[in-house]
VEXBA-169321 format. One record per residue (C-alpha): residue in three letters; x, z, y. Coordinates in Angstrom, 3 decimals, always signed. Layout:
ALA / X / Z / Y;
...
//
This chain:
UNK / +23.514 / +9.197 / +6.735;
UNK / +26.060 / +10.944 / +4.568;
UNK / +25.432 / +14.563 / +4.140;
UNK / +27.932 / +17.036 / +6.337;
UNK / +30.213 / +19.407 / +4.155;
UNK / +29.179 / +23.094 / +4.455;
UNK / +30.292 / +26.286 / +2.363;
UNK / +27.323 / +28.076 / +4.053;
UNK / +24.064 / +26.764 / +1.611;
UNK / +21.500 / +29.269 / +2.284;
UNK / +18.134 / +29.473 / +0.105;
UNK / +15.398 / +27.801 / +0.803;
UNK / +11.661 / +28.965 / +0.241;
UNK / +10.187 / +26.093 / -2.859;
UNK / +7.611 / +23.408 / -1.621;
UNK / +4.206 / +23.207 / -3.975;
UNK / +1.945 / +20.367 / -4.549;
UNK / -1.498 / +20.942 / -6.284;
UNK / -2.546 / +18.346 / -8.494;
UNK / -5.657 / +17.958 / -11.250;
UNK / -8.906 / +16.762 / -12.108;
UNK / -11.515 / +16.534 / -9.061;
UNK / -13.569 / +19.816 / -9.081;
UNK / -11.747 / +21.631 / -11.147;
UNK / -10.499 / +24.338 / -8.375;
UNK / -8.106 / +22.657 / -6.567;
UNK / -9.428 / +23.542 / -3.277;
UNK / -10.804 / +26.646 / -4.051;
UNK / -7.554 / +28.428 / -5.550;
UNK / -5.713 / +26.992 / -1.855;
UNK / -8.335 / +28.633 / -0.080;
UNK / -7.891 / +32.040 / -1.853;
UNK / -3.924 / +31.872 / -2.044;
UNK / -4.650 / +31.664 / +1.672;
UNK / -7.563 / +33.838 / +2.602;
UNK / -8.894 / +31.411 / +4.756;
UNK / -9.623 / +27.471 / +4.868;
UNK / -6.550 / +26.587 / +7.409;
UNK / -7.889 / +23.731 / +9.684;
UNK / -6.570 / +23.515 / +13.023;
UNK / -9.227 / +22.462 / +15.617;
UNK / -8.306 / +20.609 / +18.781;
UNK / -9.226 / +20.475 / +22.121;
UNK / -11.896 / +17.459 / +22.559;
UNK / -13.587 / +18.416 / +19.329;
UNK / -11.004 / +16.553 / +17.452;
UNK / -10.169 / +18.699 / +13.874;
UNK / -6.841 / +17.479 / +12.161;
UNK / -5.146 / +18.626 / +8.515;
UNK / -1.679 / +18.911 / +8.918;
UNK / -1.718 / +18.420 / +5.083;
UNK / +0.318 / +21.449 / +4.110;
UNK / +0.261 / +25.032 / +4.632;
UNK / +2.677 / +27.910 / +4.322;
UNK / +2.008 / +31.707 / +2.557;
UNK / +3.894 / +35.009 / +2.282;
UNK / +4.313 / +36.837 / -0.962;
UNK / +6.277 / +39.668 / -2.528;
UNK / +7.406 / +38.885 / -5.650;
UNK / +5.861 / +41.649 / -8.112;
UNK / +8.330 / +44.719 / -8.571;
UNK / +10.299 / +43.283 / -5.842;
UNK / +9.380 / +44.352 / -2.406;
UNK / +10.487 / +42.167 / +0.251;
UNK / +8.101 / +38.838 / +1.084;
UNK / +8.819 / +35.354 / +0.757;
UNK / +7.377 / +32.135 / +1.426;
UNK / +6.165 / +29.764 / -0.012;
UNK / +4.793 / +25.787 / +1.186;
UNK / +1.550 / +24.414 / -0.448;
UNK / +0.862 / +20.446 / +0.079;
UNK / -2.390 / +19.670 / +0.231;
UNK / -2.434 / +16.036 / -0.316;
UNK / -5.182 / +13.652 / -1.524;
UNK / -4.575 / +13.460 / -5.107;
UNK / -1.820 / +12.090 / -7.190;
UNK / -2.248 / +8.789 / -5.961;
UNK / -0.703 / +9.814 / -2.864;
UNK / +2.100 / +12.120 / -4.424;
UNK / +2.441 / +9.210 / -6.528;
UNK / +3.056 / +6.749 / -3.790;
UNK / +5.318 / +9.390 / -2.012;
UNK / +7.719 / +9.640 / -4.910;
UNK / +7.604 / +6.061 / -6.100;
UNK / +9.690 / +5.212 / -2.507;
UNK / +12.137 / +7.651 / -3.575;
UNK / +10.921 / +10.622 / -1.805;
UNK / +11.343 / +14.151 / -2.754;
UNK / +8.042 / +15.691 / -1.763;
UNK / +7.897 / +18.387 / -3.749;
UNK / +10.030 / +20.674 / -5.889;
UNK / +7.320 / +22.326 / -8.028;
UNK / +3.476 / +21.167 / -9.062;
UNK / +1.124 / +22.990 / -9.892;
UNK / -1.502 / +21.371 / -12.470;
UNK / -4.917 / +22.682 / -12.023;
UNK / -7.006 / +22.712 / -15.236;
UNK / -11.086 / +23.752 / -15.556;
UNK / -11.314 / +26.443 / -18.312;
UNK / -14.631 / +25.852 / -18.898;
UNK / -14.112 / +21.594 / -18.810;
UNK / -10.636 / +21.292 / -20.140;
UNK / -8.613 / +17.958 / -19.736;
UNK / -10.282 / +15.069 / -17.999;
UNK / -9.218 / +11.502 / -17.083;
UNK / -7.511 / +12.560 / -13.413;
UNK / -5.602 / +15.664 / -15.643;
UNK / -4.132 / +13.367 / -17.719;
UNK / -3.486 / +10.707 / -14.995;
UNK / -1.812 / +13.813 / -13.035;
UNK / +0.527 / +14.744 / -16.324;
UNK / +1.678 / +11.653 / -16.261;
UNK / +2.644 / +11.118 / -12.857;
UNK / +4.380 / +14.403 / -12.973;
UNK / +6.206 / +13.224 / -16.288;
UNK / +7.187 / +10.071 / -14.636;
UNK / +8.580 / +11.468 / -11.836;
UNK / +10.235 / +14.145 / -13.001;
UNK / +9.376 / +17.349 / -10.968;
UNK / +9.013 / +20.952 / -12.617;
UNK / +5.220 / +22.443 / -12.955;
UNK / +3.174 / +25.109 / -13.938;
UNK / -0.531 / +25.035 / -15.335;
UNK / -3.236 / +27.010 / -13.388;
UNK / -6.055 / +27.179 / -15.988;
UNK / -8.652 / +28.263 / -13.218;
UNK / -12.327 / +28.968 / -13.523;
UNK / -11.757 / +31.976 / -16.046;
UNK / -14.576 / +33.458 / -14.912;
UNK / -16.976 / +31.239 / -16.022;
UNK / -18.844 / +32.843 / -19.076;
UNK / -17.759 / +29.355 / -20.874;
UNK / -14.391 / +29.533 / -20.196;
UNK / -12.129 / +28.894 / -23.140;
UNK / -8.277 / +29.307 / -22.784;
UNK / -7.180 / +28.200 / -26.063;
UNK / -9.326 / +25.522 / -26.489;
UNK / -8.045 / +23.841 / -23.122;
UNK / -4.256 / +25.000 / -24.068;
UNK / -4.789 / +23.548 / -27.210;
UNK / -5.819 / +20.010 / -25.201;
UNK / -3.153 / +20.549 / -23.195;
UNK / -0.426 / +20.572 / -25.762;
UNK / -2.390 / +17.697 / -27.461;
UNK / -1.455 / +15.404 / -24.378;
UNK / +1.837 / +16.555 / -24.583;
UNK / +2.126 / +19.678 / -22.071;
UNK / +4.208 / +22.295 / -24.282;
UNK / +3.552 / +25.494 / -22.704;
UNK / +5.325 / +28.644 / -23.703;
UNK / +3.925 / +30.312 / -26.468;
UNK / +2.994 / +26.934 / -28.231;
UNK / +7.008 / +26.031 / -28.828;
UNK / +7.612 / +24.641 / -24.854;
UNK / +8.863 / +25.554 / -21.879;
UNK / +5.840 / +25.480 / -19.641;
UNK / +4.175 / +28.091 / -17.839;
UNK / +0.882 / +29.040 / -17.406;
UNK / -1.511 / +31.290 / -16.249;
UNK / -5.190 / +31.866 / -15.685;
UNK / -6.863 / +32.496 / -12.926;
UNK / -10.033 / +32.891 / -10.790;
UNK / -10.689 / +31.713 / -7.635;
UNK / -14.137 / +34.020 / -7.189;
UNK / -12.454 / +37.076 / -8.297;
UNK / -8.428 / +36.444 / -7.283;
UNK / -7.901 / +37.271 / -11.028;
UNK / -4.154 / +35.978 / -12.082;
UNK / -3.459 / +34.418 / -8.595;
UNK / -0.833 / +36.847 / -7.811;
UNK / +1.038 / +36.539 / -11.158;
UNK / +0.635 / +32.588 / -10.674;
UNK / +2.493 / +32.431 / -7.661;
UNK / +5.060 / +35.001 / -9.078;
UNK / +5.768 / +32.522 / -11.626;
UNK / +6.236 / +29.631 / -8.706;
UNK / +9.023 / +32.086 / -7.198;
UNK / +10.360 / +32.657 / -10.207;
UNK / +10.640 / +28.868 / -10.969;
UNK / +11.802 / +28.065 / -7.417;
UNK / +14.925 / +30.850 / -7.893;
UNK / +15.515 / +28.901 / -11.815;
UNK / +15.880 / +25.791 / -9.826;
UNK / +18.001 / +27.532 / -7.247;
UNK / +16.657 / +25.765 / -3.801;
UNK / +19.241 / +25.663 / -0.943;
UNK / +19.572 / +23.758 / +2.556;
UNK / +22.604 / +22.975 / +4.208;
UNK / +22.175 / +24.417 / +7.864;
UNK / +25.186 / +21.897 / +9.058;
UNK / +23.201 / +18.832 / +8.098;
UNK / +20.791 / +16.693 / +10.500;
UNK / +17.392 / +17.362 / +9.575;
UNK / +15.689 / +15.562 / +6.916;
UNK / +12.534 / +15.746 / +5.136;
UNK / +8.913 / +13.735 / +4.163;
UNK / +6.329 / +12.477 / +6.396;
UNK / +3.145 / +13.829 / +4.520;
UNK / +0.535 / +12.645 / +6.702;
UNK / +0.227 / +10.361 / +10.050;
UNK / -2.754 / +9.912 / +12.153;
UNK / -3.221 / +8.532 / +16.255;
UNK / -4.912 / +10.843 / +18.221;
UNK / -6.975 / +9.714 / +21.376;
UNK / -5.270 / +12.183 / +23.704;
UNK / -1.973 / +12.636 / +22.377;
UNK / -0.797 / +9.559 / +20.310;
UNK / +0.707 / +9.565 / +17.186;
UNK / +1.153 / +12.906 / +15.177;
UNK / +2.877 / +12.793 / +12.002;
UNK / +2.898 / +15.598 / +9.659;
UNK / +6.174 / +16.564 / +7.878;
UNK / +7.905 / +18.679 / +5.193;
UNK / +11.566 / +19.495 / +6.410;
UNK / +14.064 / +19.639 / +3.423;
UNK / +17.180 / +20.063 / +4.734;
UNK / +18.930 / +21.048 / +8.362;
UNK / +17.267 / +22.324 / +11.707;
UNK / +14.067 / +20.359 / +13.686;
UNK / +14.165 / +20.885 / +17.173;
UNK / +11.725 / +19.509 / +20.140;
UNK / +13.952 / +16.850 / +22.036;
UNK / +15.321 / +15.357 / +19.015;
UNK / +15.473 / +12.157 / +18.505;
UNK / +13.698 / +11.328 / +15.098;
UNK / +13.440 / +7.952 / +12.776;
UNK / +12.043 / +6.681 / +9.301;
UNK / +12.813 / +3.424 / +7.894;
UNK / +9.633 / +1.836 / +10.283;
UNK / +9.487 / +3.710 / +13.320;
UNK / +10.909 / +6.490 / +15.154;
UNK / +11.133 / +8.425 / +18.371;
UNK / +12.045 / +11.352 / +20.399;
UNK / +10.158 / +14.797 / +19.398;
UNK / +7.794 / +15.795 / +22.893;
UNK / +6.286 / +18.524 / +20.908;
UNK / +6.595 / +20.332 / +17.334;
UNK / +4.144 / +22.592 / +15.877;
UNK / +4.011 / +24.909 / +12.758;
UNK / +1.024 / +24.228 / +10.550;
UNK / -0.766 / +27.378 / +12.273;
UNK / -0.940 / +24.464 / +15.296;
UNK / +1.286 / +26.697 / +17.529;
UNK / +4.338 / +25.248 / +19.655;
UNK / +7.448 / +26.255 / +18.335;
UNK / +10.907 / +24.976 / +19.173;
UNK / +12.649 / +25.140 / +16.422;
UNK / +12.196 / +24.243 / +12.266;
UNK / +13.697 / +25.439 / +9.117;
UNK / +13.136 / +24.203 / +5.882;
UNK / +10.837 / +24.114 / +3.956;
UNK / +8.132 / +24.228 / +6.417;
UNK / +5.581 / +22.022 / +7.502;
UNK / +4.876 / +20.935 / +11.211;
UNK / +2.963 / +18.379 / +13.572;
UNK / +5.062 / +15.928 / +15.445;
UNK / +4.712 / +14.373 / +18.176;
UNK / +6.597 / +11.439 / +19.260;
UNK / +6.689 / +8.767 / +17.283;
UNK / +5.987 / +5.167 / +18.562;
UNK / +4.403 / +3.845 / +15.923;
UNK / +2.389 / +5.155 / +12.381;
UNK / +5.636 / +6.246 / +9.871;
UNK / +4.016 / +5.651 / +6.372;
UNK / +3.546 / +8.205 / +3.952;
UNK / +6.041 / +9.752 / +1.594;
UNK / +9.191 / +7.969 / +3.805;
UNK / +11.987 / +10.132 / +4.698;
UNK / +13.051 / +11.009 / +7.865;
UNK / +15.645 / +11.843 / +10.135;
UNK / +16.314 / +13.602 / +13.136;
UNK / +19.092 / +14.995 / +15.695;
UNK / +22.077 / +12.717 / +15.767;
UNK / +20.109 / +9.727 / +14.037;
UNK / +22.239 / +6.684 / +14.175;
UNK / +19.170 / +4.198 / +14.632;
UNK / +21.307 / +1.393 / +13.365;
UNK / +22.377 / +2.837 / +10.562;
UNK / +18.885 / +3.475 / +9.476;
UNK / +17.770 / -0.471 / +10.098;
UNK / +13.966 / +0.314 / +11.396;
UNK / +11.857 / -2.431 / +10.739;
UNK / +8.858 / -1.854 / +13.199;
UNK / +5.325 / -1.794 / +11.477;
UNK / +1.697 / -1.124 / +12.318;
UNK / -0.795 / +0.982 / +10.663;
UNK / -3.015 / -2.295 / +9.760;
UNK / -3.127 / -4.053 / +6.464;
UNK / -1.940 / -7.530 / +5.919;
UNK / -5.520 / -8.469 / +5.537;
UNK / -6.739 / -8.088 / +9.317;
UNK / -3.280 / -8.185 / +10.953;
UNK / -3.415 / -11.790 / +12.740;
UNK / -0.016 / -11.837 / +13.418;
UNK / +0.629 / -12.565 / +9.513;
UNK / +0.015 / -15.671 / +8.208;
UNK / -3.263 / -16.300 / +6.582;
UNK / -4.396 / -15.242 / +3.070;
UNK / -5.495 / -18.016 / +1.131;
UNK / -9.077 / -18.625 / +0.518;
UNK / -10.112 / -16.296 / -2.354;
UNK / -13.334 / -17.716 / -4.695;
UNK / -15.829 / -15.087 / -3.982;
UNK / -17.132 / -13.745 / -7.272;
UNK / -21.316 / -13.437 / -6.734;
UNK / -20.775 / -9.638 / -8.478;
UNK / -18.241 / -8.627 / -6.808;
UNK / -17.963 / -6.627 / -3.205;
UNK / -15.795 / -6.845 / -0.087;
UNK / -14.462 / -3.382 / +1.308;
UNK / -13.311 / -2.147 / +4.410;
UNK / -11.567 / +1.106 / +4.139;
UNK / -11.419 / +3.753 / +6.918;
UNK / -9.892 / +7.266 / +6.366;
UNK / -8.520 / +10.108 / +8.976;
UNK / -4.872 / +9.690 / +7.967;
UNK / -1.910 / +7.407 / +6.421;
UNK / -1.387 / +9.166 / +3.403;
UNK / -5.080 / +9.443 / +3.010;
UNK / -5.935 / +5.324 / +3.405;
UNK / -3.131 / +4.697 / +1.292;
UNK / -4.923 / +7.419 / -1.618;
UNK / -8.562 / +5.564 / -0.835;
UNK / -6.756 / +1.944 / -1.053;
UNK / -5.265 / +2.509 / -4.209;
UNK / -7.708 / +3.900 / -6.137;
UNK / -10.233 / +1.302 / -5.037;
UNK / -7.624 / -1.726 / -5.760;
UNK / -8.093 / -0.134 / -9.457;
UNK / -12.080 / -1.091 / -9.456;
UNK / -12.457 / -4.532 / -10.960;
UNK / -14.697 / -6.959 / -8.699;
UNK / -13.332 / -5.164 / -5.181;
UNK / -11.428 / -6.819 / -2.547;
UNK / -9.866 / -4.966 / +0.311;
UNK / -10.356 / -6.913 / +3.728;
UNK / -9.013 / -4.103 / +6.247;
UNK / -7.812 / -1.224 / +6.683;
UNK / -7.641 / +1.506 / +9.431;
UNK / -7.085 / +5.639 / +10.088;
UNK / -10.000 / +6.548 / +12.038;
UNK / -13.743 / +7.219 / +12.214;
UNK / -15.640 / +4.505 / +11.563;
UNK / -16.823 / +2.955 / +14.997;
UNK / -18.664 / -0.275 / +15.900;
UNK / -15.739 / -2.104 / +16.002;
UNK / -16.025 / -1.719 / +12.349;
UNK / -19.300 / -2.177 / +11.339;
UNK / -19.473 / -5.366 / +13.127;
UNK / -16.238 / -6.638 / +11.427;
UNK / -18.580 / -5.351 / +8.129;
UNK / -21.100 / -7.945 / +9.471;
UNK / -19.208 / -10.894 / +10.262;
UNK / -17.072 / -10.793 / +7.107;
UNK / -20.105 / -9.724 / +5.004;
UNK / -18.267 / -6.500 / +3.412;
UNK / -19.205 / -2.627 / +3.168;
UNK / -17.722 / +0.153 / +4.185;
UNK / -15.477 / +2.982 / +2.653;
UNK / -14.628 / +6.080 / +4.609;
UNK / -12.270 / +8.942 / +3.474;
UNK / -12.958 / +12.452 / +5.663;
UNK / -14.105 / +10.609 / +8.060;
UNK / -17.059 / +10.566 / +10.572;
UNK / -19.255 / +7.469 / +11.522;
UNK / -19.349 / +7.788 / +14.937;
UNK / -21.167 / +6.695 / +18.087;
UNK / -24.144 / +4.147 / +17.786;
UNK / -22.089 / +2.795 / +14.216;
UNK / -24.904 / +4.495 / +11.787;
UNK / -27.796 / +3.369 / +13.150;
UNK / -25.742 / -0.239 / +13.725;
UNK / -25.426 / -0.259 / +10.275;
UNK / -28.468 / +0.738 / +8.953;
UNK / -29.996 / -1.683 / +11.172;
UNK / -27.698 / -4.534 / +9.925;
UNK / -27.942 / -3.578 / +6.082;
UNK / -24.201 / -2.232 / +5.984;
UNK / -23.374 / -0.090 / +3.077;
UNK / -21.163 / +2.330 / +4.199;
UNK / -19.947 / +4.843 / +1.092;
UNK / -18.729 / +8.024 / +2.308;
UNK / -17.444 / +11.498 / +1.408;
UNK / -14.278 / +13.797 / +1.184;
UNK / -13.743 / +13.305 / -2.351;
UNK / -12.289 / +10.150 / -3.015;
UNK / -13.801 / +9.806 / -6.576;
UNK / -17.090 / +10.359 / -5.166;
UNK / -16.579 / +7.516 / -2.945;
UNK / -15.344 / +5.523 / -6.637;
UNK / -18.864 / +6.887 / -8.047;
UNK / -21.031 / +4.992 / -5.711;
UNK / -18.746 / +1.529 / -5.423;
UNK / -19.323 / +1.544 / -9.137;
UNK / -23.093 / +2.279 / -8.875;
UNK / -23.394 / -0.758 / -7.028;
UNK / -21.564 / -2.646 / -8.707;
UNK / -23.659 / -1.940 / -11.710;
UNK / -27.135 / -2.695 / -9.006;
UNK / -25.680 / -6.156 / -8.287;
UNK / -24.786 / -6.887 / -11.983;
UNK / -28.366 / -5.806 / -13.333;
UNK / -30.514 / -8.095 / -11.053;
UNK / -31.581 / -11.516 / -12.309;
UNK / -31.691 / -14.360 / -9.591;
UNK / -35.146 / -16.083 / -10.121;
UNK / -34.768 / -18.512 / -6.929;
UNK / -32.024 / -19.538 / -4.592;
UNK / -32.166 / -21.179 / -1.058;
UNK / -29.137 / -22.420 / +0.649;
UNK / -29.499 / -21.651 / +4.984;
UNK / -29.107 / -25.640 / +6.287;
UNK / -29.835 / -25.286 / +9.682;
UNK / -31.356 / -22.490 / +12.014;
UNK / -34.324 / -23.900 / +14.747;
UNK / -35.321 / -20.436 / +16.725;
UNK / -34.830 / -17.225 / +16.743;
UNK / -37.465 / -14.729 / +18.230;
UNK / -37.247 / -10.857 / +17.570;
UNK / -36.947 / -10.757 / +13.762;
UNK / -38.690 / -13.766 / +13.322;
UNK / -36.166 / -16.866 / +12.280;
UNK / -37.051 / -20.514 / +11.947;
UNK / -34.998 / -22.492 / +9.900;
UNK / -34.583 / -25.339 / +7.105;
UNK / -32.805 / -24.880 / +3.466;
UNK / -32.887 / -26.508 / +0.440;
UNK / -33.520 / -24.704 / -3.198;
UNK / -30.941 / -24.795 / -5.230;
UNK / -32.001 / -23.208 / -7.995;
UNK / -35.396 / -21.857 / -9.520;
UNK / -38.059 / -21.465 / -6.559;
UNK / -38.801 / -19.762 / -3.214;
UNK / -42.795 / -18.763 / -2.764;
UNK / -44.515 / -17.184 / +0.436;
UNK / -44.015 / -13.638 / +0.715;
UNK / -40.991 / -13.632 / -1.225;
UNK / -38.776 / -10.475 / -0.820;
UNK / -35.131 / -12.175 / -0.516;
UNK / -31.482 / -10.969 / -0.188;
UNK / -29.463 / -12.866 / +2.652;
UNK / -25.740 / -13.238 / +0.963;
UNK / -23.027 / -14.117 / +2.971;
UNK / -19.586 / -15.211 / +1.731;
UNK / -20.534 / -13.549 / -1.418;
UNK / -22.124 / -10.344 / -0.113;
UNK / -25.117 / -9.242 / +0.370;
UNK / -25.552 / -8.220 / +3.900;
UNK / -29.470 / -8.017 / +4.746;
UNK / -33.231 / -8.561 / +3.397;
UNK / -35.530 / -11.102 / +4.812;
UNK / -39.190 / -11.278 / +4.337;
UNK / -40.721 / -15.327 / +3.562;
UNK / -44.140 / -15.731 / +6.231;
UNK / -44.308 / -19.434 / +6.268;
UNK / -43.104 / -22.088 / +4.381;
UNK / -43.562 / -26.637 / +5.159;
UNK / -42.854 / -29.423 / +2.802;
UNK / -43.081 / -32.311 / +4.762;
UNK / -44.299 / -30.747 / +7.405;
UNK / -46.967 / -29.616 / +4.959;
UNK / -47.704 / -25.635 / +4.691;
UNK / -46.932 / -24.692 / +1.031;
UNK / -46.906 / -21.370 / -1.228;
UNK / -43.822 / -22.462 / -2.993;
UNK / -41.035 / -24.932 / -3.407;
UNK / -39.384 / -25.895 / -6.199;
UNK / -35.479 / -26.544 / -7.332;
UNK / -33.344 / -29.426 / -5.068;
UNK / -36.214 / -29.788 / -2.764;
UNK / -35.651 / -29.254 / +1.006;
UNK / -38.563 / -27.225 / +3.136;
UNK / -38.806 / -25.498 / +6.448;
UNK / -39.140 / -21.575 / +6.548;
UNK / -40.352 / -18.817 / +8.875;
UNK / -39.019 / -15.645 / +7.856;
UNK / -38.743 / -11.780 / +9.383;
UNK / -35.588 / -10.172 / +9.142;
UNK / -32.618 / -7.591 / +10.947;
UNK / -30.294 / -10.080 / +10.526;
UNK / -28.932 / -13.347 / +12.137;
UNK / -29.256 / -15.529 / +9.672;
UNK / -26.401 / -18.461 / +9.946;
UNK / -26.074 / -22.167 / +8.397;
UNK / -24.711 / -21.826 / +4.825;
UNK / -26.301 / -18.286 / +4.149;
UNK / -28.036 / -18.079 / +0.496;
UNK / -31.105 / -16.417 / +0.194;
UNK / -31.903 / -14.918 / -3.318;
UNK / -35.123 / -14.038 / -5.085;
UNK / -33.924 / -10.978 / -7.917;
UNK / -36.518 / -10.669 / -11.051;
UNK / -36.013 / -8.813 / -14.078;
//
């Protein structure tokens, strides 16, 4: 929509992201620059992150308080992902830096992503007061990977700071100000109101609620309100404190609600007199291409016997999309769904049937889904880091890899099934099977349960073991249901 002439640009406050290596203070500088861990809890016991948050300051010397909005996304996959559909998230980054670690693999990934896309930043060195703590030896890293700060013949600034003691945290924000008034931020109160969708989620109780970072123009409850997939009219806007408000200015964040379907991450939006037409929605759903039936289907993929099927669960958009692209990156992992959400039984039975794990971002596994899983032999990896959840994918990768297969058996047909005992016939396809034989059922590739060998008959004959390309009956105790074309696998050193 073509932007409405107006003499009357007023200022706008400048909108932060907070990018860097994974423990290296992220979190903990937000939480100070805040005074408190803003997390709004809802009614029902149902806690949401609106994603961004917005502080006062007074600019040193100055006097009179400003704001300022912090996003507190994911990682740089996310910001990443934001950008790279032509998005203007944020004007200025801040890139968080260990003092007493210096520049790591996600610091360097983060330096690039801020030198590809093109937006201004400042270096936090945080930490200081770590007894360790070496300024110029992580400046000097810095400039090594190309970050010219000031004093060392660039343009960048820098300061360090210390979450534990608030040392440099006011002058740090003093220099985002500073930046933001260099870069000379203005909105044009004429315009329809436009900004980012920074994070989407469905609630149970109140349907979908989208988080968002207005840029330009006024928000207003009653407004009608579209992105290139979905739109809607606004029932109710909130500020990120969670409290109803009827009107927005930039560059704050709020919680819609409204929308009639998920709006992805990182696409713009547009609201008041939105000419729907104009902005040609194309109508899409929040699941992936790999369990939406309405697509057609994926061709059969030749499972590798070392790699792992994944189905990812995380408690918004922005955050799935982070979890999903960072996993894509680990060799020998396929995707198979996707979802926002705790993980319920829904999904650990799809884990069983398709013979996959489990991969949940901030989320909870909920309802009788734990104990179904433990039950079934589901791995479910977990956390609120997502490179913790990377950790463990690649520590079992590494499991599967190490272990020798001594013995094969390929499931043929299953007789009775009684408790965990199963009956059933197979043939060994490789090595041999003996009585008492600790196995791993794989499925499609997968390993998906362990089944204990009681009993085995060649030719209706008891025996202790069977060898290669012979075919024998079985009795064996196991959680799972074993199924006709299952392998069962004896490991050995």
């Amino acid at each position: 929509m073509p932007e409405t002439p107006s003499k009357n640009l007023i200022p706008r406050p400048p909108i932060v992201v907070v990018m860097g290596h994974v423990d290296h203070g992220k979190t903990s500088l937000l939480d100070y620059i805040r005074k408190t861990n803003v997390v709004s809890k809802e009614a029902g016991g149902i806690t949401q992150s609106i994603g961004a948050y917005e502080i006062n300051h007074a600019l040193t010397g100055a006097g009179h308080v400003r704001k300022i909005t912090f996003i507190d996304t994911p990682g740089h996959e996310a910001f990443k992902a934001m950008r790279s559909r032509g998005a203007t998230v944020a004007d200025i980054a801040i890139l968080v830096v260990a003092g007493d670690e210096g520049v790591k693999p996600q610091t360097i990934e983060a330096i690039n992503t801020l030198k590809e896309v093109g937006t201004p930043y400042i270096v936090a060195i945080t930490k200081i007061d770590r007894p360790n703590a070496n300024i110029e030896k992580v400046k000097s890293e810095l400039l090594s990977n190309g970050v010219l700060l000031e004093g060392l013949g660039g343009d960048v600034s820098w300061q360090g700071v210390s979450a534990v003691t608030g040392e440099g945290v006011g002058e740090l924000i003093d220099l985002i100000l500073l930046l933001g008034d260099v870069l000379d931020l203005k909105y044009n109160p004429d315009s329809v109101a436009e900004g980012v969708v920074i994070e989407a989620t469905k609630d149970s109780r109140r349907g979908v609620v989208a988080s968002l970072v207005l840029r330009n123009g006024a928000l207003r409850t009653g407004e009608y309100i579209a992105t290139e997939s979905t739109y809607g009219k606004i029932k109710l806007l909130e500020d990120f404190k969670g409290e109803r408000i009827s009107e927005l200015y930039p560059s704050a964040p709020a919680r819609v609600i409204g929308f009639e379907d998920l709006p992805a991450v990182g696409e713009k939006f547009q609201a008041g007199d939105v000419d729907l037409a104009e902005i040609k929605l194309v109508p899409i759903g929040n699941v992936s291409i790999e369990t939406d039936k309405t697509k057609a289907p994926l061709p059969e993929i030749q499972e590798d016997k070392e790699s792992i099927k994944i189905i990812t669960k995380a408690d918004t958009s922005g955050s799935l999309e982070a979890l999903n692209h960072v996993i894509r990156e680990i060799e020998k992992v396929r995707i198979i769904g996707s979802g926002v959400g705790d993980i319920t039984d829904g999904d650990v039975d799809q884990a069983i049937s398709m013979g996959s794990a489990i991969a949940g971002f901030r989320v909870k596994t909920v309802g009788s889904a734990a104990s179904r899983a433990e039950t079934r032999h589901i791995i479910i990896f977990s956390s609120n880091i997502i490179y913790r959840i990377v950790e463990e994918i690649e520590k079992h990768l590494k499991q599967i890899k190490g272990e020798t297969v001594v013995g094969e058996l390929e499931v043929l047909k299953v007789f009775s099934t009684e408790g965990k005992r199963v009956v059933f016939g197979g043939k060994v396809v490789s090595g041999s099977i003996k009585i008492g034989s600790e196995t791993k059922i794989e499925r499609r590739g997968t390993i998906i349960s362990s089944a204990r060998i009681i009993n085995m008959q060649e030719n209706r004959k008891d025996v202790v073991e069977v060898a290669e390309g012979k075919e024998c009956g079985l009795l064996a105790e196991t959680d799972a249901k074993i199924l006709p074309g299952d392998r069962l696998k004896v490991f050995g050193e």
